[in-house]
Every structure is written in C-alpha cells, then in structure tokens.
C-alpha positions as CSV (number, residue, x, y, z in Angstrom):
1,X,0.0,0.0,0.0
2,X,2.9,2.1,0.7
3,X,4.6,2.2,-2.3
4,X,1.7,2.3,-4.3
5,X,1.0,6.1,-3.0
6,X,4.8,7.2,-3.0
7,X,4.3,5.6,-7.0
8,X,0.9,7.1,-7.9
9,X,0.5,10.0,-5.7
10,X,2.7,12.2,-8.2
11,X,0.1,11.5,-11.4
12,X,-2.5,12.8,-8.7
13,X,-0.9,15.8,-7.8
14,X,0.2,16.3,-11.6
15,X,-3.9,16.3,-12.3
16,X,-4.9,18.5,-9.9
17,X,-2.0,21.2,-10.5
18,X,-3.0,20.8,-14.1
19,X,-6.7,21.6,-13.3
20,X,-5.8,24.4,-11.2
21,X,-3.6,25.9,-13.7
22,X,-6.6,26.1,-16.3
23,X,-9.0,27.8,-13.8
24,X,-6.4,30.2,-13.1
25,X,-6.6,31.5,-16.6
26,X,-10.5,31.1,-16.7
27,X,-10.5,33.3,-13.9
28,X,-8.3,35.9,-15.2
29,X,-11.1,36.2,-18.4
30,X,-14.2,35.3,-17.3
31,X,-17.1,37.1,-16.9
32,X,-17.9,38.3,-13.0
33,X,-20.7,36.3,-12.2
34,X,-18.9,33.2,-13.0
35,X,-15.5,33.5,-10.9
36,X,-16.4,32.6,-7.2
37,X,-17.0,29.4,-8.4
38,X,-13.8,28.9,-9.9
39,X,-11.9,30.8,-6.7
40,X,-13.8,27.8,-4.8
41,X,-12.9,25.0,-6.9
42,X,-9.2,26.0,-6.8
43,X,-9.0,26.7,-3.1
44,X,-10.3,23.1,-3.0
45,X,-8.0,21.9,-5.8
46,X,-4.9,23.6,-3.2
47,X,-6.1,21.4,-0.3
48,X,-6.1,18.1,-2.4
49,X,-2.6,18.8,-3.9
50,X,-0.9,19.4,-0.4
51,X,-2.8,16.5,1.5
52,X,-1.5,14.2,-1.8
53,X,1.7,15.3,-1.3
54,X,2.0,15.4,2.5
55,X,0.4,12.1,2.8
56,X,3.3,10.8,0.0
57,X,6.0,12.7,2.5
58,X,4.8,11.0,5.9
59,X,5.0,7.3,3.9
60,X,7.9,7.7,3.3
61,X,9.8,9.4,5.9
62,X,7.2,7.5,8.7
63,X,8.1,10.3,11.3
64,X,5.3,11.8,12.8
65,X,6.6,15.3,12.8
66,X,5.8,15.9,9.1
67,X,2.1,15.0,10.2
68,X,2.2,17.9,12.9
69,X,4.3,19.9,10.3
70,X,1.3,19.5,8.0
71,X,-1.2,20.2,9.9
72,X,0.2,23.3,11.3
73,X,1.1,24.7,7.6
74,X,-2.6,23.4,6.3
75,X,-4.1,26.0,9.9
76,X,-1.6,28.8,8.4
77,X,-3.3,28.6,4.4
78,X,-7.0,28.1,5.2
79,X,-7.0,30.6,7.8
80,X,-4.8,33.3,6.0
81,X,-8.0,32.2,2.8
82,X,-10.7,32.5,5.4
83,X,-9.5,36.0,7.5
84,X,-9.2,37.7,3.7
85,X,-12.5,37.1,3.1
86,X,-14.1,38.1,5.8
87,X,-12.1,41.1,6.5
88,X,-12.2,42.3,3.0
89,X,-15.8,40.7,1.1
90,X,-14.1,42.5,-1.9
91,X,-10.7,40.7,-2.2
92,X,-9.0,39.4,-5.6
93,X,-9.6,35.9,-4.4
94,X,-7.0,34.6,-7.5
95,X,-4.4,36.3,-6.0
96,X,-5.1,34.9,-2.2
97,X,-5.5,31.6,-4.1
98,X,-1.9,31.9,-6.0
99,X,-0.4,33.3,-2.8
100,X,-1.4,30.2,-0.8
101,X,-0.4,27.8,-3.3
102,X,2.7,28.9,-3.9
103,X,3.6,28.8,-0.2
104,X,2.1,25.4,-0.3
105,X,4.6,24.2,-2.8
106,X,7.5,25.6,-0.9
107,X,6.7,23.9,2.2
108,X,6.3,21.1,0.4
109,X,9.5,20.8,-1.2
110,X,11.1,22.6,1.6
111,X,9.8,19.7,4.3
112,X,11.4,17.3,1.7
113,X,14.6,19.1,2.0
114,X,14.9,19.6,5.6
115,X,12.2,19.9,8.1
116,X,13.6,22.1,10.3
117,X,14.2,24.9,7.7
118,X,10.7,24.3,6.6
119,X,9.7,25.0,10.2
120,X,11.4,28.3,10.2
121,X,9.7,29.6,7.2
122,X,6.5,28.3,8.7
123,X,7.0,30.4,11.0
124,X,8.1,33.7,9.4
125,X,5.2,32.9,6.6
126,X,2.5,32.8,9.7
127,X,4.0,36.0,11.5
128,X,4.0,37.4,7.3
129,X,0.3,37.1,6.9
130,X,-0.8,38.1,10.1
131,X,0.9,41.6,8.8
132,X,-0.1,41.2,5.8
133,X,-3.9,41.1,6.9
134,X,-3.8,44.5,8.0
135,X,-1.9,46.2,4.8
136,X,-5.0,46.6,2.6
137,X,-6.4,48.8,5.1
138,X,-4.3,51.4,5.4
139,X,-3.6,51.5,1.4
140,X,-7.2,51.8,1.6
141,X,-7.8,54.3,3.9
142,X,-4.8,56.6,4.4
143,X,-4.0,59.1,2.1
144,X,-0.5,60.2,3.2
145,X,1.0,57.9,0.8
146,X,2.3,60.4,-2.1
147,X,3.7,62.9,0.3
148,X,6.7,60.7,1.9
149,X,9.1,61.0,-0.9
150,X,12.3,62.3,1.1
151,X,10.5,59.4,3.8
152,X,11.1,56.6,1.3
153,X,14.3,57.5,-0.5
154,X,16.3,58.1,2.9
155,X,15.2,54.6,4.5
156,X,15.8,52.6,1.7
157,X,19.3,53.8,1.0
158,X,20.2,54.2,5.0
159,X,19.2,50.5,4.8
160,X,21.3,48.9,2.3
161,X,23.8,51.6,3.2
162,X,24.1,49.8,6.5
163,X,24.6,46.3,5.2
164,X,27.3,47.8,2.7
165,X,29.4,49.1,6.0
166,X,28.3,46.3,8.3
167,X,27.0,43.5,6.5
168,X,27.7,39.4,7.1
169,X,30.1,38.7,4.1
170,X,28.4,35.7,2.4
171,X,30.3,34.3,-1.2
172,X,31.7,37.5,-1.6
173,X,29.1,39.3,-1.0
174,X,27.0,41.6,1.5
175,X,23.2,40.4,2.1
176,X,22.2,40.3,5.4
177,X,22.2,42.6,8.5
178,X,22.0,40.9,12.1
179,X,19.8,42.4,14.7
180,X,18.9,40.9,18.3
181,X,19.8,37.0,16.9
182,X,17.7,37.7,13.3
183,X,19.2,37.5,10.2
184,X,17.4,40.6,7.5
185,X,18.0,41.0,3.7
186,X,17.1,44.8,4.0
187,X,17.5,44.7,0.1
188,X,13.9,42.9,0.2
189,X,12.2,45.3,2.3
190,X,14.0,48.1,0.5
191,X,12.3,46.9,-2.7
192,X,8.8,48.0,-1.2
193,X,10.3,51.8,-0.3
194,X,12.4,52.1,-3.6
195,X,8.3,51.3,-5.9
196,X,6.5,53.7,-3.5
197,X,9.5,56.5,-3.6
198,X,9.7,56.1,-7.6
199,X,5.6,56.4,-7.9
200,X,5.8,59.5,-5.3
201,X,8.6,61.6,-7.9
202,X,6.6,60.5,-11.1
203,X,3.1,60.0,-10.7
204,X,1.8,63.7,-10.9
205,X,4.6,65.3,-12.9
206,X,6.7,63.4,-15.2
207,X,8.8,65.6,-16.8
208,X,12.5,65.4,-18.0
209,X,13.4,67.2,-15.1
210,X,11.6,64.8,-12.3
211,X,13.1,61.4,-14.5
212,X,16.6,63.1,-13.8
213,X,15.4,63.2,-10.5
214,X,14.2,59.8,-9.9
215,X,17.5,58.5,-11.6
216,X,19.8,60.1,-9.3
217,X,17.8,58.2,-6.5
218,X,17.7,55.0,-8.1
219,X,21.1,55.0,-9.1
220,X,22.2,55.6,-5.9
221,X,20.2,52.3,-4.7
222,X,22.0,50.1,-7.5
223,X,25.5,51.6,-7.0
224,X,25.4,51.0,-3.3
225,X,23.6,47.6,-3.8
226,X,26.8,46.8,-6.8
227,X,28.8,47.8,-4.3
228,X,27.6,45.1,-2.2
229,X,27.8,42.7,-5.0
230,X,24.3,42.0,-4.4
231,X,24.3,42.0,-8.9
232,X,20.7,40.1,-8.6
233,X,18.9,42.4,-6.2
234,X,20.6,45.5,-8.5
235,X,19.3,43.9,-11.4
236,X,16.1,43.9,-10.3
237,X,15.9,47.8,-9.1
238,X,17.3,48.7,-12.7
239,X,14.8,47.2,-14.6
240,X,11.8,47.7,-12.0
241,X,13.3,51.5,-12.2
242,X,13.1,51.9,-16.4
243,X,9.5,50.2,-16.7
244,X,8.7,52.4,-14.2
245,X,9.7,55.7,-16.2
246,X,7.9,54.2,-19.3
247,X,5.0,53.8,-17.6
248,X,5.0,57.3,-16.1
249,X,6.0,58.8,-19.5
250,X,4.7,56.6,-22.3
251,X,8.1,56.9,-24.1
252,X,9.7,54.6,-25.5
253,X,12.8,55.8,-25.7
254,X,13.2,55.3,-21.8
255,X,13.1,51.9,-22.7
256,X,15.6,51.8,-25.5
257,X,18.1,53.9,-23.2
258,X,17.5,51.7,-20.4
259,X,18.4,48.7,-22.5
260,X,21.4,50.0,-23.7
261,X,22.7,51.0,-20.1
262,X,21.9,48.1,-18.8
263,X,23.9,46.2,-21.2
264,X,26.9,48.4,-20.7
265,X,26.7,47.9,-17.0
266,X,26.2,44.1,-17.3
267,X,29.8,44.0,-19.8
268,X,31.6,47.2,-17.0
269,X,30.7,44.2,-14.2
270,X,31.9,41.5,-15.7
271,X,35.1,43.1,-15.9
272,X,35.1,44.3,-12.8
273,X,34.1,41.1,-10.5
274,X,35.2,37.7,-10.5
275,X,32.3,36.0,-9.9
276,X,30.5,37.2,-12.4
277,X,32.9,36.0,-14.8
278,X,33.0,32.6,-12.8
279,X,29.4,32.7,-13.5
280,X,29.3,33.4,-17.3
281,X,31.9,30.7,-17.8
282,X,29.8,28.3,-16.0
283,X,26.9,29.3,-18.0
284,X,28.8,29.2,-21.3
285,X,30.2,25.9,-20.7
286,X,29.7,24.4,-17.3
287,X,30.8,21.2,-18.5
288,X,34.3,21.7,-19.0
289,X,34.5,23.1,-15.0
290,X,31.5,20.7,-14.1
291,X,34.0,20.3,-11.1
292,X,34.2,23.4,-9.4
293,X,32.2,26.1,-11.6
294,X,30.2,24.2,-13.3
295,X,29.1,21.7,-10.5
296,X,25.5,23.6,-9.2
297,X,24.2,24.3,-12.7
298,X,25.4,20.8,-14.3
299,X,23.7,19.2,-10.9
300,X,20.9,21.1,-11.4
301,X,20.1,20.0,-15.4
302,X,21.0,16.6,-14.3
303,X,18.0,16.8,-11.5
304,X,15.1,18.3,-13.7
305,X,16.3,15.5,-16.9
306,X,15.8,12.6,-14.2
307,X,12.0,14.3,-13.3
308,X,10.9,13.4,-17.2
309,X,7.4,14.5,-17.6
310,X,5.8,13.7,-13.9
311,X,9.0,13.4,-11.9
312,X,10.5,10.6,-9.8
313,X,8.0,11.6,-7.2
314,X,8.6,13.7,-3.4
315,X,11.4,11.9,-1.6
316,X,12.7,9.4,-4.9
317,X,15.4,12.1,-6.0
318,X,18.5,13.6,-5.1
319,X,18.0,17.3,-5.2
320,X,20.5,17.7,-2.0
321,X,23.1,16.5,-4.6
322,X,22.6,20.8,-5.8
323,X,24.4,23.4,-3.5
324,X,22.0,26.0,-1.9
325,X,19.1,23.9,-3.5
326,X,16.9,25.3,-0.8
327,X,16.9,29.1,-2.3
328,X,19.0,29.4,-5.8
329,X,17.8,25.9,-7.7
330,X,14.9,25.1,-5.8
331,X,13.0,24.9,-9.2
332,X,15.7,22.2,-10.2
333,X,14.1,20.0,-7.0
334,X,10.5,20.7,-8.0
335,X,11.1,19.3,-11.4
336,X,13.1,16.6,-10.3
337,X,10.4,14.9,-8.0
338,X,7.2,17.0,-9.1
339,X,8.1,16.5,-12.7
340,X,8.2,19.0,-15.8
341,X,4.3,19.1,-16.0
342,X,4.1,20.3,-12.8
343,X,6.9,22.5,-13.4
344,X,5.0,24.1,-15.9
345,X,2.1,24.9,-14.2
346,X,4.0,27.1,-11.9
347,X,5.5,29.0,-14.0
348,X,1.9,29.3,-15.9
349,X,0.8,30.6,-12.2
350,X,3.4,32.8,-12.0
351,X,2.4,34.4,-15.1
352,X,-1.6,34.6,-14.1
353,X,0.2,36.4,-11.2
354,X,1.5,38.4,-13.4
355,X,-1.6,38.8,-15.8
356,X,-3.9,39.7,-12.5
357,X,-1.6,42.4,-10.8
358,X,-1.3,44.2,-14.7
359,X,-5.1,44.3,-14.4
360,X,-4.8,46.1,-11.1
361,X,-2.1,48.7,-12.6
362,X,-4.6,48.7,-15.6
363,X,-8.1,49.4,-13.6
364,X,-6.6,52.0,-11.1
365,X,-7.6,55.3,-11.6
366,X,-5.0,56.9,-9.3
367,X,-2.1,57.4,-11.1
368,X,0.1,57.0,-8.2
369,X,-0.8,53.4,-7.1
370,X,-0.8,52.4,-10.7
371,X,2.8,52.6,-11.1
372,X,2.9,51.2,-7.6
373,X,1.3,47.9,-9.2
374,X,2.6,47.8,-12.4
375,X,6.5,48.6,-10.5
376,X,5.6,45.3,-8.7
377,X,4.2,43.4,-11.6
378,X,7.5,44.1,-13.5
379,X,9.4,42.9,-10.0
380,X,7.7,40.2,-9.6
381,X,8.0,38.5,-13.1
382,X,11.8,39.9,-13.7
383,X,12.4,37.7,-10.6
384,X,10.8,35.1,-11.7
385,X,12.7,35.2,-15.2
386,X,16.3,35.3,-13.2
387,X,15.7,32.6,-10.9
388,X,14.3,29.8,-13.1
389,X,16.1,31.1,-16.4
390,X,19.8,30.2,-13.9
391,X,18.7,27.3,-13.1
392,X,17.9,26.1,-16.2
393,X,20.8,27.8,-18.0
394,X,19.0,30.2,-19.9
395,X,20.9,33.2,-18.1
396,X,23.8,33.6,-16.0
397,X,23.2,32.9,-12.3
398,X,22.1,35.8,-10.3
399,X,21.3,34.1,-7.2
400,X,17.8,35.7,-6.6
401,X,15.2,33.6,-4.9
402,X,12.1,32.0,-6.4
403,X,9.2,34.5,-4.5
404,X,7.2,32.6,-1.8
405,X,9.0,29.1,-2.6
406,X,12.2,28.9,-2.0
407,X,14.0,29.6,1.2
408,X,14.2,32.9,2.9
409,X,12.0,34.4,5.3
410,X,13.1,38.2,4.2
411,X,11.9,37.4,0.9
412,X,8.6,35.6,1.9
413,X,7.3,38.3,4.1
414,X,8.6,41.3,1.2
415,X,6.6,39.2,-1.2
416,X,3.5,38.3,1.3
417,X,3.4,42.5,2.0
418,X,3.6,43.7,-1.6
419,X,0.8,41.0,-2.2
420,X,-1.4,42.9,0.5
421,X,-0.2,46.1,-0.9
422,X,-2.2,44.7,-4.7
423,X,-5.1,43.8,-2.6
424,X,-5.2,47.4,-0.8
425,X,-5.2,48.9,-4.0
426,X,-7.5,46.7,-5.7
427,X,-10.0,47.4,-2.8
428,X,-9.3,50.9,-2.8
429,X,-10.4,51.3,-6.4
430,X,-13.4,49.3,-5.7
431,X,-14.5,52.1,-3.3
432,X,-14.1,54.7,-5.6
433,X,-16.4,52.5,-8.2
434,X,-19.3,52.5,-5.6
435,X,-18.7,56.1,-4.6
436,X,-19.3,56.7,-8.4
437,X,-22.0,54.5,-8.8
438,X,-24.0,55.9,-6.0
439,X,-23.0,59.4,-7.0
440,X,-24.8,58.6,-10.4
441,X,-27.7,56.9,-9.0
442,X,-28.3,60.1,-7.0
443,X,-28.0,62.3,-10.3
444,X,-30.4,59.8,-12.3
445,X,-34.5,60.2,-11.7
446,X,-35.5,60.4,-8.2
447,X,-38.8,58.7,-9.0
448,X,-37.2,55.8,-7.3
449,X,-36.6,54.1,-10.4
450,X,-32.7,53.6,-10.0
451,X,-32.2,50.9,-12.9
452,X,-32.6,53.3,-16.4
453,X,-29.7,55.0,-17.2
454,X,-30.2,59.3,-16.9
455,X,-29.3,59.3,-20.9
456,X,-32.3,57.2,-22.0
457,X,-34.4,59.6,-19.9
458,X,-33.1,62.1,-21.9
459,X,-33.5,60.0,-25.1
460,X,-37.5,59.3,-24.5
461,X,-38.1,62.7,-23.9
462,X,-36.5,63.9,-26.9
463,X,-38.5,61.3,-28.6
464,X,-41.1,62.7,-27.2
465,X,-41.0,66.1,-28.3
466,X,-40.1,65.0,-32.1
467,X,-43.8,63.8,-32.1
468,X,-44.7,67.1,-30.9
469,X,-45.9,69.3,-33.9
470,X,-43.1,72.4,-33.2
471,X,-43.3,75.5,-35.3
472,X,-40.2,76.6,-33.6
473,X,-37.0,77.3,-35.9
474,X,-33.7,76.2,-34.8
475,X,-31.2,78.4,-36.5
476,X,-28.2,76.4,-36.0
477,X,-29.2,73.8,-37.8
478,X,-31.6,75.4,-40.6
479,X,-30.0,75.6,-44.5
480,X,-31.3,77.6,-47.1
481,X,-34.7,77.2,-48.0
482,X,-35.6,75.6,-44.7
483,X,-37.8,78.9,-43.7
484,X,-40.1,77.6,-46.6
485,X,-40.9,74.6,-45.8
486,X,-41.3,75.4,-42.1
487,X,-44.3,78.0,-43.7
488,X,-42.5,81.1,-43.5
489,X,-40.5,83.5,-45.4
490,X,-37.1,84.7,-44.0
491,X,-37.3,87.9,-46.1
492,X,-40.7,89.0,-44.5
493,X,-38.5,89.6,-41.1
494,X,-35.8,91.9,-40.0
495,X,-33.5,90.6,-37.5
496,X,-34.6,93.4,-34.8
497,X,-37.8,91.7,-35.9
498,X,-36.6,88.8,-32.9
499,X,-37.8,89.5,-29.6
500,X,-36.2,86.8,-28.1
501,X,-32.6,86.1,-28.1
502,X,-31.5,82.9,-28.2
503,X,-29.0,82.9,-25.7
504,X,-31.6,83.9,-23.0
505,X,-33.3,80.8,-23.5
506,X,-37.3,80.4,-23.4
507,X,-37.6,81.3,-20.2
508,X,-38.9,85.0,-21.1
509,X,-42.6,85.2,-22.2
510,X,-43.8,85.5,-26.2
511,X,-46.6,86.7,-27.8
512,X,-48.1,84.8,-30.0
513,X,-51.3,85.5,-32.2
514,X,-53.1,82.0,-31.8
515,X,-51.9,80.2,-28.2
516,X,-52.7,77.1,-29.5
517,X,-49.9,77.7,-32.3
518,X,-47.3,78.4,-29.6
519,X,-44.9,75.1,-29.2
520,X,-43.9,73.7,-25.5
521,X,-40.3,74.2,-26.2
522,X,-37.3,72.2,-23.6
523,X,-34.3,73.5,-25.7
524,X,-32.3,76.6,-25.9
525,X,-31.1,77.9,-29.1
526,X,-34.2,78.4,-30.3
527,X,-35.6,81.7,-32.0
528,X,-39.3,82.4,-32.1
529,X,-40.7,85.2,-35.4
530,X,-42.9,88.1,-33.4
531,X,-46.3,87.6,-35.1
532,X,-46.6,84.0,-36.3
C-alpha cells in the first residue's frame, strides 16, 4: 500500500495542478458572475494537492513530525483564505489563491529538503500574513502615501547603506544585516520603499526634469547595492526603475536607453568582479569546469532530466546533490520529483500572477498606485525570469530567490506584503467604483426608479418632443430654403424683428397670435418670429 502512494501520488498531484492551472486563466477572463466558483474549486484543488503530497511525505519518511508539520502549515493557508474574506468581502480571491499555493509548494518541497528549515519559514510565513492582513487597510484608507518622498528614498538607501558598511560577508558578497539574533536581507524590504519613492517623484509630474530626479535616487540604490555585489537584487531595481519611467511617460525611448545601459553595466561588471565571470563561464560551458564552476548548474540539469514528464515523485530524488538547493535551484528539485508538468504549471501561475496584478495597474484610476502595481508586476516576473532562467541555463546565475517558494523568510514576508499592498489597491479602487456608482444613482430620476440609465431619460423625452408638432426654428441647424418649408419667409423679417434672443433661453414670455400655435419648447437655441 505504501509504495503504491509514494508511485501514484505524483500522477494525482500532476492532475490537480494541471486543473488548477486552467481555472487560473478562466478566472483571469471570465465574466464576474462566473469567478467565485472557480476561486472555490481552486481553493479546494490547493487542499487536495498538499494533503496528496503530505500524505506521500509522511509514507515515506514515517516520522510523525511531518504530520504535525502538515497540519500546522494546512491552519496557516485556510486561515490566511478565510480572515481575507471576511475582512475584505471584496478581495481578488485569485491572488489569495496563488499566494497560498505557492507557499504550499514551498513547504512542500522545503519539508522534503529539511524539516527544520521548513519549520522556520512556517514560521516567518505565519508571522508574514498576520501583517499582511492588515496592509489593505491602510492602502485603503490613508491618504498620506504620495507625500513621503524624502521618507522613502532616505530609509531605503540608509538601509542597504548599513549592510554595505556592516554586513555578514556571504560568497563574496554583503546580504544580510543581524539584529537581536535575526538574520534581514534589507535589500527585500528596500524593494517595497524604492516602488513607493519612484511612484511618489513621477506620478503627478513626469517631466525630463523629475526622471533626472528619480534616476539620481535609483542610481544611488544600484551603486550602493553593486557595491555590495548583491548583482541580482541590483538587477532587479534597474529594470523595475526603467518600466517604471515608461509607464510614467509613455516613451519609448526610456526603454531603449535603459536597455542599452543596462547592457553596458552588465559587460563594466563583468570586468570588474570575479564571480560574475565565474558565473558566465559556468553558464557558457559548465561542463568543462562541471568540477568546481560548473558543479551547481550541471547538478541542477541533471536533476530536472531525471524528473521526465511527472518526476521521480517527493522523496525518490536527489536534489540535495545541488548546492544551496533550498533558495538558488529550488526549481531544479520541483522538477526533479514534481516532474516538468508540474513545473509548468508554476511558471503558468506565475504568469496569471503576473496577468492579475497588470489588471490592477490597468483598472486603477490613481495614477500613483498604478505605477505602484505595475513597478511590482515588473518585479515580480523579472524575478521570476532570473531565478528559473539560472537554473535552467538560460541566463547567467544571479542568485535571486524563487518568491514565496524557496527559502528565505526576508523574501517571503517582502513578497507576502507587496501581495497585501495589490489587494489594498485593488479594494481601494473598488470604493471609488461604488462612490461613483452611487454618486450617479443620486443624479439619475428620483422617482425611485434607479435601474434606467439618466441618458435614456433624456433620449425618450427627446423622442417625445419630435412627435410634438413644433413651429419653432432652430437656426443652427436650418439651411437655405428651410424657412419655406417650415411655412414662412425669412425675407418677410428683419433681425430686430426677434424679440427673443437665443441665448436667453425660453424662459422670457412670447406673444403669440393663436396660443394654440405656440410650441412647449425644452431646448435653448431656439428663435421664435414676433407675429406668427
């Protein structure tokens, strides 16, 4: 019985990540009265993938701690899915849904790796949500958020600033900052400060002369963060930095100058540093130094060729064979026992991601949390692209985490709180669409009837009067020979022959001959002839 769920558990697992994956893009494009049920069928679809695979991990290993470990991470999701809802009726429930499958995986594969680790991030993801539960409402209800410019730039570079002077040296380079026994990556935490000081510069005044502005700060970010050899976390405030321009200008040639220094700087640091040319010779030909260089990407292509289609299943593989497996290649050990299907699917959820937090930036009328969302968006999926495009070999290692699944609580709880940050902004703009909505309905009849639309009231009534039989002229519209067919002659009239002018409107009385012959009139612009 044993070995026939550590055989068949993984084709389970397979089926319901597959499923989930194609909801996931439903959801993204369906209509709105269709996507609870679809947020419900993948909250359950999230629940039968981690019991399959937790039930697969306790066969195996046959120590009751992984139960206990399961349970404890199963309370953390459902809860974190439950207190969204409630607290916010309104939330994007894909993007809770993603969230909490994505930390699912990594505890997963993490409790595979090495229980205690997984603990730890357990931990910091529990502490991470419990924050993050409260972000939505202050992006919802404070306003103060465009004014801290000076605020954000000085904390963010005072941060990294600190770990350049007294940062742990780890491979060469400066990361982490030690405070009261815990380990911080400020450059995560930074990331959140560096998108809201950006927005704050650009969001209401995007001229040459702000861009220069925001440039100065950003470069002094990347330089200090380059100076830390921290090349990944650099990359990422570069490019987050130049979509972010784009976006606030619409010019393209932003882009095309960003490109180009980008490039340079990529060529000025491999010339400068030694491991990044360790790391472009590994990625160039890892084989000939598959020894020393070449030994984590070579392990690493080795692992993910072993998982074929629907890997060697959780706890048949050898993904401890890779170096730092639990954060650089931790894509390398999902392949390898989840298998390339699987594999897949992430990265397709990644993109939804992706997809969902665009439509945010796209739907958000405040131009100042826009670039907020579409800043993280491009985050987000630049990550994405350096940490599973190194592993595979597409790029150069960077050494940048995969967000919410690998190891690393700095990065979990950055990730969690610019998740919160989406849904603050995704509420917020929700309340201004009711505010508008009820400001209309107050502007429309107030006979009560709140359905019809104030233009087709105006429509009918226009109708309306078209059946009416109107002698009146409108002179901004007549053409020549018009005054004879209305029954008149223009040439019988002088123009002080008009008692009435136009631009007074109808509200002054007129004599007329016959009152039956005088016309109920509702529009302006009309002249009347004195003695009709």
């Amino acid at each position: 019985m044993e070995q026939y769920i550590i055989v068949y558990s993984k084709y389970i697992i397979t089926l319901f990540m597959i499923l989930y994956t194609v909801l996931s893009f439903f959801r993204v494009f369906c209509p709105e009265m269709g996507r609870k049920k679809y947020d419900n069928l993948q909250s359950a679809f999230i629940f039968l993938i981690q019991f399959a695979a937790f039930l697969t991990i306790c066969v195996e290993k046959g120590d009751v701690d992984y139960l206990f470990f399961y349970a404890m991470s199963q309370i953390a999701i459902f809860t974190a899915m439950m207190m969204f809802s409630m607290i916010y009726p309104g939330i994007n429930r894909l993007l809770v849904n993603h969230m909490c499958l994505l930390l699912g995986t990594g505890f997963v594969i993490l409790a595979r790796l090495d229980l205690h680790k997984a603990g730890k991030q357990l931990l910091i993801s529990a502490a991470s949500l419990a924050i993050a539960l409260a972000v939505p409402l202050f992006i919802r209800r404070c306003r103060f958020w465009k004014k801290l410019t000076w605020a954000y730039a000085g904390a963010g570079i005072t941060a990294i600033g600190v770990v350049l002077i007294l940062g742990q040296v780890t491979h060469g380079s400066k990361l982490f900052f030690s405070l009261g026994g815990i380990t911080f990556q400020p450059s995560e935490f930074v990331k959140i400060l560096f998108l809201f000081c950006i927005a704050a510069i650009l969001w209401e005044d995007s001229s040459f002369k702000n861009v220069a502005l925001s440039g100065v700060i950003a470069a002094a970010h990347v330089l200090i963060l380059v100076a830390s050899k921290d090349l990944g976390s650099a990359l990422i405030f570069f490019a987050a930095y130049v979509f972010l321009v784009f976006f606030a200008t619409g010019k393209f040639r932003y882009l095309l100058a960003g490109e180009g220094g980008g490039g340079a700087a990529a060529y000025l640091a491999f010339l400068i540093f030694r491991h990044v040319q360790v790391r472009v010779q590994a990625w160039k030909d890892p084989w000939s130094v598959i020894d020393n260089q070449g030994y984590q990407i070579t392990q690493s292509l080795f692992a993910m060729s072993r998982g074929s289609w629907f890997g060697l299943g959780i706890g048949q593989g050898t993904p401890k064979d890779i170096p730092y497996v639990e954060t650089d290649f931790i894509f390398a050990a999902v392949t390898e026992e989840l298998g390339i299907i699987f594999a897949i699917c992430l990265i397709l959820i990644c993109i939804s991601c992706f997809f969902m937090i665009l439509k945010i930036a796209l739907y958000s009328s405040d131009p100042f949390f826009h670039l907020i969302a579409s800043g993280f968006g491009v985050m987000y999926i630049f990550q994405i692209f350096l940490t599973i495009g190194g592993g595979t070999k597409f790029i150069p290692l960077t050494g940048v985490t995969l967000p919410l699944v690998s190891y690393g609580g700095s990065s979990v709880m950055t990730t969690l709180i610019l998740f919160s940050i989406m849904q603050g902004i995704w509420l917020r703009e929700q309340d201004e669409w009711e505010k508008e909505d009820r400001r209309r309905r107050k502007a429309y009849d107030g006979s009560g009837d709140e359905e019809e639309p104030y233009e087709d009231y105006l429509e009918d009534d226009y109708r309306n009067y078209d059946d009416m039989e109107n002698d009146a002229v409108d002179d901004d519209n007549m053409e020549d020979g018009d005054y004879e067919e209305e029954g008149w002659n223009e040439d019988e009239y002088e123009e002080d022959d008009f008692e009435e002018d136009y631009r007074n409107g109808p509200e002054k009385e007129i004599c007329w001959d016959d009152e039956e012959e005088a016309p109920w009139n509702g529009r302006k612009n009309i002249r009347y002839p004195k003695g009709k």
